[in-house]
Every structure is written in C-alpha cells, then in structure tokens.
C-alpha positions in Angstrom: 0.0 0.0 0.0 1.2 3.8 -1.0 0.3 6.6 0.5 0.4 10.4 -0.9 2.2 13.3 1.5 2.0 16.5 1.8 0.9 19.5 4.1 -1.2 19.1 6.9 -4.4 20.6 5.4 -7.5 18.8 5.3 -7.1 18.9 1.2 -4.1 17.1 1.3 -4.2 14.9 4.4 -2.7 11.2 4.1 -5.0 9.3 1.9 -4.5 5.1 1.9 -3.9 4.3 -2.0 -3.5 0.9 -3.8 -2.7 0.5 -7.6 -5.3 1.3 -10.7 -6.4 -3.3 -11.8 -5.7 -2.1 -15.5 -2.7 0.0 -15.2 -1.0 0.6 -11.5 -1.6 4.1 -11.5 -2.1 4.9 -7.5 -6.1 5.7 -6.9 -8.1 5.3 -3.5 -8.6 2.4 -2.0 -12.5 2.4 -2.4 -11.9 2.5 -6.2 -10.3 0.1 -8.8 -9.8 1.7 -12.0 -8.3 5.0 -12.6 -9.8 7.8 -14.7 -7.6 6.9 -18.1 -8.9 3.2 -17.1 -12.8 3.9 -16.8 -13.4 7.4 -18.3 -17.0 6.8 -17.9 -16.9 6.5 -14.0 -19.1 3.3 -14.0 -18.9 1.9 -10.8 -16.6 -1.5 -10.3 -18.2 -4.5 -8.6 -18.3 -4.8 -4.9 -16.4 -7.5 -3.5 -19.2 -9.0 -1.9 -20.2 -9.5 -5.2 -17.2 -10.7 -6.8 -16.5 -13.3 -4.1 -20.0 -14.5 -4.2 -19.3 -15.1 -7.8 -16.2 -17.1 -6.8 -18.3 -19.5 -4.1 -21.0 -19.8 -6.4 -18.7 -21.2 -9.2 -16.9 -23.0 -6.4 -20.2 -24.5 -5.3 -21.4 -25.6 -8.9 -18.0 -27.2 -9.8 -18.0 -29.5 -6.6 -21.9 -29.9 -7.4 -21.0 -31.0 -10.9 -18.4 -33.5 -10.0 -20.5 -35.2 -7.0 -23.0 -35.8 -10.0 -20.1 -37.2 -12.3 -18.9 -38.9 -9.6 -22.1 -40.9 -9.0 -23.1 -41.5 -12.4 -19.1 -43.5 -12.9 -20.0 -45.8 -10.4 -23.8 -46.1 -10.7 -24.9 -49.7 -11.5 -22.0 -51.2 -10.7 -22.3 -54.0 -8.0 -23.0 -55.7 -5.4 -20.0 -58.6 -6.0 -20.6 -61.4 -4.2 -17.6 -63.6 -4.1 -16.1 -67.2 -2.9 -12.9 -69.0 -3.4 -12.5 -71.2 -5.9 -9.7 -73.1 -5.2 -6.9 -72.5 -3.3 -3.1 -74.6 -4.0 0.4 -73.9 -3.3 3.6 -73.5 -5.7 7.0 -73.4 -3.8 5.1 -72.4 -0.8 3.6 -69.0 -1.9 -0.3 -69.4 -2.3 -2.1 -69.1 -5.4 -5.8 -68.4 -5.1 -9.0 -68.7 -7.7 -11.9 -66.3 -6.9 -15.2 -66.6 -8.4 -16.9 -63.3 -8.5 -20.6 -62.0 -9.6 -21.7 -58.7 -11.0 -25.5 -58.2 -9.6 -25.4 -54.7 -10.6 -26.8 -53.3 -14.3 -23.0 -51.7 -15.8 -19.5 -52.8 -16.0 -17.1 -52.7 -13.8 -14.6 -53.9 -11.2 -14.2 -54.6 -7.6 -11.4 -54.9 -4.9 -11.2 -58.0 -3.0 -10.3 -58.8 0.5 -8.6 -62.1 0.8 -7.8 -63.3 4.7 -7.6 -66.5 6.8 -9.9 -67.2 8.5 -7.7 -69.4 11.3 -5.9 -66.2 12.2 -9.3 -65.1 13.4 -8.4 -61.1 12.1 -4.5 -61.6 13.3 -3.2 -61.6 9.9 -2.8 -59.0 7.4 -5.4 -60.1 4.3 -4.2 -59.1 1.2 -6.4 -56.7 -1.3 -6.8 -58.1 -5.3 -8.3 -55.8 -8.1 -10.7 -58.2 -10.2 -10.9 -58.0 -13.7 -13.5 -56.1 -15.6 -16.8 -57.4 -14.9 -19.6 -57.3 -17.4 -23.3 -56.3 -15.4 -25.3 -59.4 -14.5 -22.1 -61.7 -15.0 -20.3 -64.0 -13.2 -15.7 -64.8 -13.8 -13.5 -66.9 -12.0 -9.9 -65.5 -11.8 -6.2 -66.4 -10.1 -4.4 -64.4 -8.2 -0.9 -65.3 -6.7 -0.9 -64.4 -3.1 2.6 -63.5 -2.0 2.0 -62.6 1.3 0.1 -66.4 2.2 2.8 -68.8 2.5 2.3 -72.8 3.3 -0.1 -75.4 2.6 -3.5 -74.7 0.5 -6.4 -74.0 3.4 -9.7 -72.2 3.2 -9.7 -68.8 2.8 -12.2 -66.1 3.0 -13.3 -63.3 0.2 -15.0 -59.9 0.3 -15.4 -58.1 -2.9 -16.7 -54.2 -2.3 -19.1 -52.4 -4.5 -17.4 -48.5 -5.1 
C-alpha cells in the first residue's frame, strides 16, 4: 500500500492508496480503476459481489463432479464372491476367486482375501478383479505372495465402489 504526503491541510491529508487493476496508476482504495482506465466512471463490482461469484462457481464445480462422480460408479455392484480353489507352488499361495456382477454396468471390484484361522491376526491381502460385465459371473487367479504354506480355506470380500 502507498500513501500520498504533503501538508497538513485537510485537502491534502494522508490518503491510503492501492494500484489502478488495468494499469498501477495509484487511486483510493474504495476505487479500482483510474480515470484513463474507466473514463466513464461506471462503478466496479463490490467485492461482496465478486467473491460471491467465486463460491458460487466454487459450489457448482463440486456440485457438478459429485453428479459425475455418482453416475461413474452407478450400476456397478453388489459382488458377491467365494474361493474357488486354493493350491500352493514353492510355498507361496495361489488363489481362484469366483466373483458376480449383480449390478446393471460394467465394472470392477477390490477384494479382500484373509484366513480365516488367524481369526483377524493376519494381514489379508487386497486383489483388483478384472472387468466385470453387469449381470455376470468370472473366476480368476491371483498369486498371493503374502500367504505362504499349505493350500487352506480362505475367505473373500469383494466391495461395491
């Protein structure tokens, strides 16, 4: 912020300036365009104005993505899962998951594969499932690195997004 000196008369007391939006010519700080700016002297928006603009726009592009948001994942699921199959190569686990689509789009789930001996102990390992048409059932494999030993019954959750 500038400020103008001079004499201590009322006419040419300290007034607060700031710099002209178009140009940087000092004016007051109640307006925003100098006269060589708006020779016209139309009045500039208020800033309760312009930030009401800015949360308004704010508002609508948040509104606009929730709506995008829900129409991406819309129809997709539930998934209800089960294992397959379950065998062993050199001790790491490999595991085939049967999955269903009951929703009315495509799509994909995540599932959550744990043992159910550990009784929640154990860290269950997450699987992405492949693309799954609506109303349709696949059976995949997925190598589990982080089950090790013999082949035993495991458990599946597959979430809906």
């Amino acid at each position: 912020m500038t400020t103008s000196t001079g004499t201590p008369d009322a006419a040419s007391a300290t007034v607060p300036t700031h710099g002209c939006a178009r140009c940087g010519t000092p004016v007051a700080l109640d307006v925003g365009l100098c006269e060589q700016c708006n020779p016209l002297g139309l009045r500039d928006a208020a800033s309760s104005q312009v930030h009401g603009t800015v949360f308004l726009a704010i508002g609508l592009a948040v509104l606009a993505m929730a709506v995008a948001a829900h129409l991406a994942v819309a129809g997709i699921g539930p998934f209800p899962a089960e294992v397959s199959g379950v065998r062993s190569e050199n001790g790491v686990l490999s595991v085939s998951i049967t999955v269903s689509n009951e929703g009315s789009n495509r799509g994909t789930t995540t599932c959550r594969i744990s043992d159910p001996a550990l009784r929640g102990a154990g860290q269950p390992a997450f699987v992405l499932s492949p693309r799954i048409g609506p109303r349709e059932t696949i059976t995949f494999e997925h190598r589990l690195t982080s089950f090790r030993g013999d082949p035993r019954p495991l458990h599946v959750e597959c979430s809906a997004p």
